[in-house]
C-alpha positions as CSV (number, residue, x, y, z in Angstrom):
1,X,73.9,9.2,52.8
2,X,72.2,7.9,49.8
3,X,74.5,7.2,46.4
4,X,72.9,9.7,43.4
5,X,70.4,7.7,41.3
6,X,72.8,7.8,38.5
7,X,75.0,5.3,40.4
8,X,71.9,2.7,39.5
9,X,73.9,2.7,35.9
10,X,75.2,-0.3,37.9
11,X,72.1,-1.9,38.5
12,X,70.0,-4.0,35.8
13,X,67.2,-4.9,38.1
14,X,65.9,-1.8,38.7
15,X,63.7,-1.6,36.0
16,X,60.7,1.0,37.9
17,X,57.7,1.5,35.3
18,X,55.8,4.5,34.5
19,X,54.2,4.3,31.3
20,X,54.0,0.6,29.8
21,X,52.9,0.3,26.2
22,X,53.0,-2.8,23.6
23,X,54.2,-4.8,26.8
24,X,52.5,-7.7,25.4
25,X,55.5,-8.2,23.1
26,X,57.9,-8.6,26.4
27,X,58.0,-11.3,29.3
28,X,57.7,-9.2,32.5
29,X,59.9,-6.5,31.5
30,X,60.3,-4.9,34.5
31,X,62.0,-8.1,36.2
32,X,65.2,-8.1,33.9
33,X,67.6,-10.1,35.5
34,X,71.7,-10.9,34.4
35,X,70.2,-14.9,34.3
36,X,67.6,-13.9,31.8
37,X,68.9,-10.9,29.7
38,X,69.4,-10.7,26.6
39,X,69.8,-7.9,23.5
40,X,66.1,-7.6,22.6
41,X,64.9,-7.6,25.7
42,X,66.8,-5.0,26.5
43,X,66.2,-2.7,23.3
44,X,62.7,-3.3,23.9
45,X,62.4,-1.6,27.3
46,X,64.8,1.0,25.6
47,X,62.5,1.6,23.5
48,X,59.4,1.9,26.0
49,X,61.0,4.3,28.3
50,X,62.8,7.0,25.1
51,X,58.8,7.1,24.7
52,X,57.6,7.8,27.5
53,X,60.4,10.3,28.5
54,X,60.0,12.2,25.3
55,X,56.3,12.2,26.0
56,X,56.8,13.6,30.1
57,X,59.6,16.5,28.8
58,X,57.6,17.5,25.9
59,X,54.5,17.9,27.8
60,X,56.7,19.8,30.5
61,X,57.5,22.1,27.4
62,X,54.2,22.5,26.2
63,X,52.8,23.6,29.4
64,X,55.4,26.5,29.8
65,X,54.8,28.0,26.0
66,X,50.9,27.6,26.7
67,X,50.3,24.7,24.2
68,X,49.5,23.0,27.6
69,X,47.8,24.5,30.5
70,X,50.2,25.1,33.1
71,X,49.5,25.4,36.9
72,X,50.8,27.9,38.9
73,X,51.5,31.6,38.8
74,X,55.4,31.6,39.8
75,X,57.7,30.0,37.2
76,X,60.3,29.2,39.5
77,X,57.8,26.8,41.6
78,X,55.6,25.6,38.8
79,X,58.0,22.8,38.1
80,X,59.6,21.4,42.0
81,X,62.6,19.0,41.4
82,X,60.9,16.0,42.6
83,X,58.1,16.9,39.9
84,X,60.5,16.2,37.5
85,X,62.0,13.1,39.7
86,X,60.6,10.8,36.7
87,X,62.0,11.8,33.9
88,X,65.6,11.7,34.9
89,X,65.2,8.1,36.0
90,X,63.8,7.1,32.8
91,X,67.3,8.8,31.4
92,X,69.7,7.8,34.2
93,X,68.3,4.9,35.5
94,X,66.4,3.4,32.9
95,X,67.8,4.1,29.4
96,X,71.2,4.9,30.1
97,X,72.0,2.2,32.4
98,X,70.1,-0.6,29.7
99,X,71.9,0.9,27.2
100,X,75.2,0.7,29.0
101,X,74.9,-3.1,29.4
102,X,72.7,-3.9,26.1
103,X,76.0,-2.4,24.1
104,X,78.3,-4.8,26.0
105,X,76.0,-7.7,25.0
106,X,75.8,-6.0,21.3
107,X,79.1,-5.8,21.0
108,X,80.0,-9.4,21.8
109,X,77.5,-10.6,19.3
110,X,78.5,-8.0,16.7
111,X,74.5,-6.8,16.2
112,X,75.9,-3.4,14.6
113,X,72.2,-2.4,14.0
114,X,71.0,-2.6,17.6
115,X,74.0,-0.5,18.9
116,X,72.9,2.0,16.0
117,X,69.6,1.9,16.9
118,X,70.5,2.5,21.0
119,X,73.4,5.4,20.1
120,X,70.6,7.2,18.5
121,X,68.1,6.9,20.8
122,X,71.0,8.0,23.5
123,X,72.0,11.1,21.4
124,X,68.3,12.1,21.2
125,X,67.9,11.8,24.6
126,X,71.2,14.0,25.9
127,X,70.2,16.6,23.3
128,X,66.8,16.8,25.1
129,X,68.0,16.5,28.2
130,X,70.7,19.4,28.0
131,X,67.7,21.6,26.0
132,X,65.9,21.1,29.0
133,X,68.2,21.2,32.2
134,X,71.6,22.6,30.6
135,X,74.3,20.8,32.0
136,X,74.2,17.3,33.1
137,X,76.1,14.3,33.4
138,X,77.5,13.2,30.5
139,X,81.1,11.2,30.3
140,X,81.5,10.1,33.5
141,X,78.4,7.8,33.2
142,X,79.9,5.3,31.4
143,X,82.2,4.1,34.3
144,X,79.9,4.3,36.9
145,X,81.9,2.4,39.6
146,X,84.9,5.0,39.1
147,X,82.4,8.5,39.5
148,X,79.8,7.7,42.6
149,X,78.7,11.1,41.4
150,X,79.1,12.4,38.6
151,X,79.8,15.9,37.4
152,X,77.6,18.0,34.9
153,X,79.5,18.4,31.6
154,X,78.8,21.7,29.9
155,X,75.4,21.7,27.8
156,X,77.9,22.5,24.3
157,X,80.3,19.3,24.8
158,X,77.2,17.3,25.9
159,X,75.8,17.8,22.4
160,X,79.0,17.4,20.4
161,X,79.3,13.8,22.4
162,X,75.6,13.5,21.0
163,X,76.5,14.5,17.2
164,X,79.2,12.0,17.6
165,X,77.1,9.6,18.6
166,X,75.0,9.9,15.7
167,X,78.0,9.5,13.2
168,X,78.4,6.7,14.8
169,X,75.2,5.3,14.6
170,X,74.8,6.3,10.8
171,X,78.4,4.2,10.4
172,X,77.4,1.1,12.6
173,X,74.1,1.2,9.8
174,X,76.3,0.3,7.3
175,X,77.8,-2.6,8.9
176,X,76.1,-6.0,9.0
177,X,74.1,-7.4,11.4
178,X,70.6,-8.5,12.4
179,X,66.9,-6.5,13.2
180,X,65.8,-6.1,16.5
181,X,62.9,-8.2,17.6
182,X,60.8,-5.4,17.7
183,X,61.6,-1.9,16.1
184,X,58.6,0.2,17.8
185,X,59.4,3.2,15.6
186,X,60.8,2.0,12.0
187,X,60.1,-1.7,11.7
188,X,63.4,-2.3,10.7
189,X,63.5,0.3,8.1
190,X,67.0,1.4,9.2
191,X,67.5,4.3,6.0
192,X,64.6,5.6,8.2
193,X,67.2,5.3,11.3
194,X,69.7,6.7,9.1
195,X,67.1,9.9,8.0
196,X,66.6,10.3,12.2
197,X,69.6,10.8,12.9
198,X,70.3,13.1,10.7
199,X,67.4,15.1,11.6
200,X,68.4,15.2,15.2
201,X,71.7,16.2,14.0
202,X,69.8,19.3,12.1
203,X,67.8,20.0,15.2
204,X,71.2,20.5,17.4
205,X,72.6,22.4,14.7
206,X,69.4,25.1,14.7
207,X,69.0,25.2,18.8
208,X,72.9,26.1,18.4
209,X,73.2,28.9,15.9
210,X,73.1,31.9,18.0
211,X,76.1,30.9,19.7
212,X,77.7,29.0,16.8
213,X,79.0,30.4,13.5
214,X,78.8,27.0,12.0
215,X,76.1,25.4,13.0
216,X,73.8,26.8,10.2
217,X,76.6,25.1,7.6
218,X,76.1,22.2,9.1
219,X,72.4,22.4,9.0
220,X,72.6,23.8,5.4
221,X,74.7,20.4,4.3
222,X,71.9,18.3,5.3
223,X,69.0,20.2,4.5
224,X,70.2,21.0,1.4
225,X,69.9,17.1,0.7
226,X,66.2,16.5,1.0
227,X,66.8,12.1,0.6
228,X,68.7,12.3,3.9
229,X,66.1,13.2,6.9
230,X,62.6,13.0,7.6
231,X,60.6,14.9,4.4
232,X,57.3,12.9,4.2
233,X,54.8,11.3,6.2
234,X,56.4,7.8,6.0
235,X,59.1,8.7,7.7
236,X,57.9,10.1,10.8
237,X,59.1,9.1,14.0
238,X,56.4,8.5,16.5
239,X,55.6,6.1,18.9
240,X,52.5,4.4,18.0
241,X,50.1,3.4,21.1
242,X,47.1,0.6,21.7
243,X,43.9,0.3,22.7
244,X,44.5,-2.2,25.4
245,X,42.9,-1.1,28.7
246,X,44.4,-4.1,31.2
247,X,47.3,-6.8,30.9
248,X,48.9,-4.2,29.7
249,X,47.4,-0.8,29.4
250,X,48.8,0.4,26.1
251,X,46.6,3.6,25.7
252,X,48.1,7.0,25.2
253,X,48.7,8.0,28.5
254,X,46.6,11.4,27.3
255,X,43.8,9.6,26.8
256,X,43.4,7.3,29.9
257,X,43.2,10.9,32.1
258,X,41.0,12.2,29.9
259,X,38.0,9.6,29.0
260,X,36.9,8.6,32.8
261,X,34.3,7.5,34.0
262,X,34.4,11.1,36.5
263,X,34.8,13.1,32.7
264,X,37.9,14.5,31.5
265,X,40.7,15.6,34.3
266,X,43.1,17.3,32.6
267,X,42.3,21.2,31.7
268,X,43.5,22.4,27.9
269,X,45.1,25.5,27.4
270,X,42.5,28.3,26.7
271,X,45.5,30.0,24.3
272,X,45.8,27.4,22.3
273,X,42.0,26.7,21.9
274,X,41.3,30.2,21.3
275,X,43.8,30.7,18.6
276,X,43.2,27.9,16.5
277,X,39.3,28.8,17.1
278,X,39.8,32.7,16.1
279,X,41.9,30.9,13.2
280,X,39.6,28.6,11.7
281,X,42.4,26.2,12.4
282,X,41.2,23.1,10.6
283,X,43.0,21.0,13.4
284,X,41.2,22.2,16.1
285,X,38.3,19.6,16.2
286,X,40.9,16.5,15.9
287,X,43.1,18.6,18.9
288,X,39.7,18.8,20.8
289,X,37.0,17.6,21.4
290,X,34.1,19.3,23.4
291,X,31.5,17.9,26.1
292,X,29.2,21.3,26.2
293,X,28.2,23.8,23.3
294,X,29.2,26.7,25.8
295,X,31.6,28.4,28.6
296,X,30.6,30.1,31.5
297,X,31.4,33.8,30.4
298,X,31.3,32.9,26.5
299,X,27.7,31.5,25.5
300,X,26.7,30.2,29.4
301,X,26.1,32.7,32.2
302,X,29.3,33.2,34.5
303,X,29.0,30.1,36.9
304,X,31.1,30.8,40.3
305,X,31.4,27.4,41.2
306,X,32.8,25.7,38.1
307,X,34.4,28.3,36.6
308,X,35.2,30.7,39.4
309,X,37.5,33.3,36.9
310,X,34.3,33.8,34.9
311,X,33.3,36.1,37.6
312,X,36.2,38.2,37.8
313,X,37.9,41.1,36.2
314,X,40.5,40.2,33.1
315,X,43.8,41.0,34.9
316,X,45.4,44.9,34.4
317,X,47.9,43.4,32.4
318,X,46.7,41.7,29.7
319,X,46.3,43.3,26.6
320,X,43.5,44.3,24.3
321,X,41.6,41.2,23.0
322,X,44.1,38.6,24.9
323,X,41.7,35.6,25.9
324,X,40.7,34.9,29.5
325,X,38.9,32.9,30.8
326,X,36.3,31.7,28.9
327,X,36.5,30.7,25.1
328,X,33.5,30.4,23.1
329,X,31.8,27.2,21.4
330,X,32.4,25.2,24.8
331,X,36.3,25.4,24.7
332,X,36.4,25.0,28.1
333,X,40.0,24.9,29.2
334,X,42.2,27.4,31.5
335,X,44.6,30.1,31.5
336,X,48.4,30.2,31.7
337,X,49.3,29.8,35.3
338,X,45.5,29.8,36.6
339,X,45.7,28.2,40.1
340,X,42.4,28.0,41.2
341,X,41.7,24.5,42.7
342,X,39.8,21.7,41.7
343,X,36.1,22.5,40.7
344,X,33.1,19.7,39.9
345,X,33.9,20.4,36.2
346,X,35.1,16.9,35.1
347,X,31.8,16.4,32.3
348,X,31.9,19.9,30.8
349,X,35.7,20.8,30.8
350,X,37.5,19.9,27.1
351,X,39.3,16.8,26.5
352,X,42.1,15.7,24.7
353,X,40.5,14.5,21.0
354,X,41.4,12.0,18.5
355,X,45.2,13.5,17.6
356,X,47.6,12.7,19.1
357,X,45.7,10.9,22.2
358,X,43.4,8.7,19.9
359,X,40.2,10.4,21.7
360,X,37.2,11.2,20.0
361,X,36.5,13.5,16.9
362,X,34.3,16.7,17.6
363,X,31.6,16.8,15.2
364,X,29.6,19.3,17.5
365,X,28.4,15.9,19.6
366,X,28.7,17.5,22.7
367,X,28.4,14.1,24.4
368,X,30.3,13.2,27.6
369,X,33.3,11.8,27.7
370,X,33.5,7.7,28.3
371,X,35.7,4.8,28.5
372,X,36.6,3.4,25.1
373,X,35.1,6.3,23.0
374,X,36.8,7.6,19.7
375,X,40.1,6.0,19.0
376,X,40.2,4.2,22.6
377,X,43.7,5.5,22.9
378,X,45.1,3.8,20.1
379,X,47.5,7.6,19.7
380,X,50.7,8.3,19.1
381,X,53.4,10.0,20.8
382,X,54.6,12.8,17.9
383,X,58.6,13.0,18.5
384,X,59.7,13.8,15.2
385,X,57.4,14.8,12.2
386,X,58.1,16.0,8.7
387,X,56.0,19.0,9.3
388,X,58.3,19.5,12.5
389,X,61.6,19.4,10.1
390,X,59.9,21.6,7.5
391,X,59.2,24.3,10.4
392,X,63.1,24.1,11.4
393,X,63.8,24.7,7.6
394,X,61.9,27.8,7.9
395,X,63.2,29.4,11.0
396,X,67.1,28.3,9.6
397,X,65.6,30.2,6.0
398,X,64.0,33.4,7.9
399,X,67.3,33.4,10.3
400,X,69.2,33.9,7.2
401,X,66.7,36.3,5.9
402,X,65.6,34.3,2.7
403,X,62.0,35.4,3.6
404,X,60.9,33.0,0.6
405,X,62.7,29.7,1.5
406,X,61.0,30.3,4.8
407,X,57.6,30.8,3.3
408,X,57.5,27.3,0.9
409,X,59.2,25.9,4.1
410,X,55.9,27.1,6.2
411,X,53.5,26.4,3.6
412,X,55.1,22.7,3.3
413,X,54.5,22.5,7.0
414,X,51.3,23.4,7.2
415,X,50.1,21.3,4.3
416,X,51.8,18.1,6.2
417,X,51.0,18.9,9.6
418,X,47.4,19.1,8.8
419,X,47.2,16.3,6.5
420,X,48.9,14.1,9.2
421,X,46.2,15.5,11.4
422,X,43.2,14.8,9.4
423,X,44.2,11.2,8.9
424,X,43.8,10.5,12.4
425,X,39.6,10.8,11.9
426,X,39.5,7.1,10.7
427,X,40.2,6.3,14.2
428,X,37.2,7.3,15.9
429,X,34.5,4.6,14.1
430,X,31.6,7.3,15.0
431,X,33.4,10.6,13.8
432,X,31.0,12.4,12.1
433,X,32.6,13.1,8.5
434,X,30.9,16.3,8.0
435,X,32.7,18.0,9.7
436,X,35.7,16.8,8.7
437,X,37.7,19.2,6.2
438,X,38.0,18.9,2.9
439,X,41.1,19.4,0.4
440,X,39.5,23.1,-0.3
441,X,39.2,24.0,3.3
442,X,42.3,23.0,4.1
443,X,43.9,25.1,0.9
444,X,42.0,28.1,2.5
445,X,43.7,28.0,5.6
446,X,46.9,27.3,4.2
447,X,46.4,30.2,1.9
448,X,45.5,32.3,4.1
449,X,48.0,31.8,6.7
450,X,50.8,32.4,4.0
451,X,48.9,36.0,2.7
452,X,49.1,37.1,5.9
453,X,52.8,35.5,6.3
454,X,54.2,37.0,2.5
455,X,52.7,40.7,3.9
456,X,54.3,41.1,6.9
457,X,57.5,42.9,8.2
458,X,60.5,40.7,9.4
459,X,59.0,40.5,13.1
460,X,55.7,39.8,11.8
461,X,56.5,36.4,10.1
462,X,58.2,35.8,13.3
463,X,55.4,36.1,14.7
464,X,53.3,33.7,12.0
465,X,56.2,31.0,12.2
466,X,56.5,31.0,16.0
467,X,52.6,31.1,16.3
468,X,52.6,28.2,13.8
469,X,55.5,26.2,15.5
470,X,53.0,25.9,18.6
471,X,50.2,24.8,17.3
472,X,51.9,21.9,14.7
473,X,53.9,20.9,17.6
474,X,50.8,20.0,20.3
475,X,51.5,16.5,21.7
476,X,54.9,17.3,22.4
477,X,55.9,20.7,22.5
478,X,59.5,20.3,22.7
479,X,60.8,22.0,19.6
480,X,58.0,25.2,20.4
481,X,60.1,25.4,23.6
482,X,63.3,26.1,21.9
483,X,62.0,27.7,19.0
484,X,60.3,30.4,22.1
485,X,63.6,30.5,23.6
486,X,65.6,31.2,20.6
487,X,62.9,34.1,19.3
488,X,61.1,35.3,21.7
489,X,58.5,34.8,19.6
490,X,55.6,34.7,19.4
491,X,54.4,37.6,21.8
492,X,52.5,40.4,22.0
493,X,51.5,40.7,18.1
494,X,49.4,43.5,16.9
495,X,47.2,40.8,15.6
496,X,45.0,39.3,18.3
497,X,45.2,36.1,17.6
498,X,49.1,36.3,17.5
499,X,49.8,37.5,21.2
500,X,50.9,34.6,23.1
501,X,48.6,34.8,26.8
502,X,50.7,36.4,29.9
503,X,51.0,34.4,32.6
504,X,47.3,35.6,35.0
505,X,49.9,36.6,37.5
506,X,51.5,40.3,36.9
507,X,54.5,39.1,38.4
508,X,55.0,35.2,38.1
509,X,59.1,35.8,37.6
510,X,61.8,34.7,35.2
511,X,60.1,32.5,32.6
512,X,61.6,28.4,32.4
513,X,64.8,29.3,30.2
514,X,66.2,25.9,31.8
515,X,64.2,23.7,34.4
516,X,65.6,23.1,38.1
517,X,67.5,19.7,38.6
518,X,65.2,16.4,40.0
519,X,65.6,16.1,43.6
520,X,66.7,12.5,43.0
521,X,70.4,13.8,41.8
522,X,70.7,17.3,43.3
523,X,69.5,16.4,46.9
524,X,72.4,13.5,47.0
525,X,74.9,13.8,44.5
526,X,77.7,16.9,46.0
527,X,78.8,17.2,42.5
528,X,75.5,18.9,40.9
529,X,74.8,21.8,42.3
530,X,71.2,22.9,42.6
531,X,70.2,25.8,40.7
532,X,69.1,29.2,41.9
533,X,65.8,29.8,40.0
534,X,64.7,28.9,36.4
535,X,66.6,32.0,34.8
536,X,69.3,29.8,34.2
537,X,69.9,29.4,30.1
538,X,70.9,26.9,28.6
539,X,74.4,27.3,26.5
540,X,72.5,27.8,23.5
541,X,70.5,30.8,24.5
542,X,72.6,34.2,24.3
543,X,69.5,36.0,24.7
544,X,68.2,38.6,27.4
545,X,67.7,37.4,30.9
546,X,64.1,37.0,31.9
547,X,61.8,38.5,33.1
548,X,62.5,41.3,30.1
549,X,62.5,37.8,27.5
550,X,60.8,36.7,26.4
551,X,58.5,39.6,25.7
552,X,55.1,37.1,26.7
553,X,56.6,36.2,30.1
């Protein structure tokens, strides 16, 4: 019988890599041995793989709250445990087991701001992990050789373990000791380390307030002093990638499926393109960027064979003015849970742009996709933004029903995410500046998105603020996930462009409240028990059961 993967906490050869990025700075980092390691080496591959496991679960999360295209018409088999094999290794086997013998080496040598640096990163990671799985090994990792498989601790003490972690972290800050080699995120700016972890600390705090009575005072404390988490741009914590093709590829991983040779391979979510096109969403050309000026069924006659849905009905279900299919202007993407196969569509179908994935600027080119075009990769991958924080600050303000804290909290977001987006036109050398939008046409939008928020009942700025969570959160979709699960919304709005797309099939069963666990653990560890379907919640999430929520199942 095999030992569970987790038992490779043990092991510090087994470095397996998915996703290698700025591995020019390491010596053949996937052949750590105990003769040649040492602290940065270590914290460098730490680094690499929080990135790319961030990246793979937020992308999971985007797909099942339509930010991402998702395939597959049941929930409970969109998402198989060995899909989601690679993600737990980069936590178990990867992170958790470097970590493990990085803080033994750390300790020894008293570097107090590596072991900072690593207990946040570890926090971050256990928070996401029990956001997206519930509960999962937690305390009996540390001693590996006592627990040959370990148990699932319960998603709550999983994230007080976390919070304590990140006390820890901020205290170790304060104590002397040297840089890291390479700091990926911060550059060694640790009261930006110091910020993070705080703002981790008030994203646990918000997923937890349904079921806590205190978490909002905790998140209160630290919001209510602006100097101590992430509030501007400068502080953002993202992952920056390269343009590197070969010896190493450093390109957003986005971005290397997208600008082929063959044309783009990944399909876009037609929701998302649709909304933010209805919208006027001054984002939308640096999400996107177009190969054709039109979709079969918007613009282009229905075309069978590369867009077989453009010859059928729109499904009994959906509701009046809900996109299908085909979105105008040659956003050519595909609907939530559309499993039609794989049509000759690779040079007309819409690609990743210039933000996050460093791809190309639409200026109404309507060029094909190529190797090297636009930024040539050089993206980023968006964990934690100041726009992100300011959209938690309005959900915390609107929970509390200060409608007006969570208005200037929505209108800072919007300001920052867009301005943040906008920036990233200087990386495509041939983006065509006409079309990029100025300070009044980004005050329009803003404007108008808070007329339409300041007007609404209670359950329509839900809708506004969960709508708006979505879109600022594309590249990662992690916090959209929770915020969905936590609300419901958004939904079925009695605005059009509100009403989050059904799922094509009438049935598809209990949306993702908590994803299934990777074959690598539950098939051999007789500890964690496999779960029955994805209707599972998460501690957090006192809601209704799916299917009845959320409402847009």
């Amino acid at each position: 019988m095999k030992k569970p993967i987790l038992l490779a906490i043990f092991s510090l050869m087994a470095f397996i890599s998915c996703e290698n990025s700025d591995l020019e700075l390491l010596d053949d980092p996937n052949n750590i041995t105990l003769d040649k390691a040492d602290l940065n080496r270590y914290t460098n591959q730490i680094q690499l793989d929080f990135a790319s496991f961030m990246r793979q679960m937020g992308r999971n999360a985007a797909q099942a709250t339509r930010v991402e295209y998702m395939f597959g018409r049941s929930y409970n088999n969109v998402f198989q445990p060995a899909s989601l094999d690679g993600e737990w290794i980069l936590a178990y086997q990867k992170m958790f087991s470097d970590i493990a013998a990085a803080e033994k080496i750390a300790l020894e040598e008293e570097q107090n701001k590596h072991l900072a640096v690593m207990k946040i990163l570890k926090a971050y990671a256990f928070i996401t992990l029990v956001d997206h799985f519930g509960d999962v090994p937690f305390s009996q990792i540390s001693n590996i050789g006592e627990y040959t498989a370990p148990s699932a601790d319960p998603g709550a003490a999983v994230y007080q373990g976390a919070i304590l972690l990140l006390d820890e972290a901020k205290d170790l800050l304060n104590e002397p000791g040297n840089s890291l080699e390479n700091d990926f995120y911060y550059n060694n700016d640790f009261d930006k380390w110091r910020k993070l972890a705080n703002t981790v600390k008030m994203q646990a705090y918000l997923a937890s307030r349904l079921v806590d009575q205190g978490a909002m005072v905790n998140f209160n404390a630290i919001a209510n002093n602006p100097g101590s988490y992430i509030s501007n741009e400068t502080e953002d914590f993202v992952f920056q990638y390269g343009a590197n093709t070969t010896n190493p590829d450093t390109r957003h991983p986005g971005y290397s499926a997208d600008y082929t040779g063959n044309g783009v391979s990944r399909y876009r979510s037609n929701w998302l393109m649709h909304t933010m096109l209805e919208n006027d969403d001054p984002r939308r050309r640096f999400y996107f960027y177009r190969q054709v000026n039109c979709t079969p069924g918007a613009g282009c006659p229905p075309d069978q064979g590369r867009l077989p849905c453009s010859v059928t009905q729109v499904p009994n279900h959906y509701t009046v003015g809900m996109v299908y299919c085909s979105v105008s202007d040659g956003y050519w993407g595909r609907d939530h849970g559309n499993a039609e196969g794989l049509p000759q569509d690779g040079l007309q179908k819409t690609a990743g742009g210039v933000y996050p994935f460093g791809g190309r600027f639409d200026g109404d080119e309507f060029e094909s996709v190529s190797l090297g075009i636009g930024g040539g990769g050089a993206g980023i991958m968006p964990v934690m933004l100041s726009s992100y924080v300011d959209l938690m600050r309005a959900e915390a303000s609107l929970s509390q029903n200060n409608a007006g804290a969570a208005g200037d909290a929505l209108r800072s977001a919007l300001q920052k995410s867009t301005q943040k987006v906008i920036g990233f036109a200087s990386l495509d050398p041939d983006a065509n500046t006409n079309f990029i939008p100025n300070a009044g046409t980004v005050n329009n939008f803003v404007n108008r998105v808070m007329s339409e928020f300041s007007s609404a009942d209670t359950n329509g700025k839900w809708e506004i603020l969960g709508n708006q969570t979505l879109i600022a959160n594309y590249g990662n979709g992690h916090l959209g996930y929770n915020f969905y699960r936590r609300t419901g919304f958004p939904y079925r709005g009695t605005h059009p462009t509100h009403a989050l797309q059904l799922n094509v099939e009438v049935s598809p069963g209990a949306f993702i409240r908590s994803f299934l666990y990777p074959s690598v653990e539950a098939n051999v560890n007789s500890n964690i028990v496999q779960k029955p379907n994805v209707g599972i919640q998460v501690f957090w999430d006192n809601n209704p059961p799916s299917p009845a929520f959320p409402p847009a199942n």
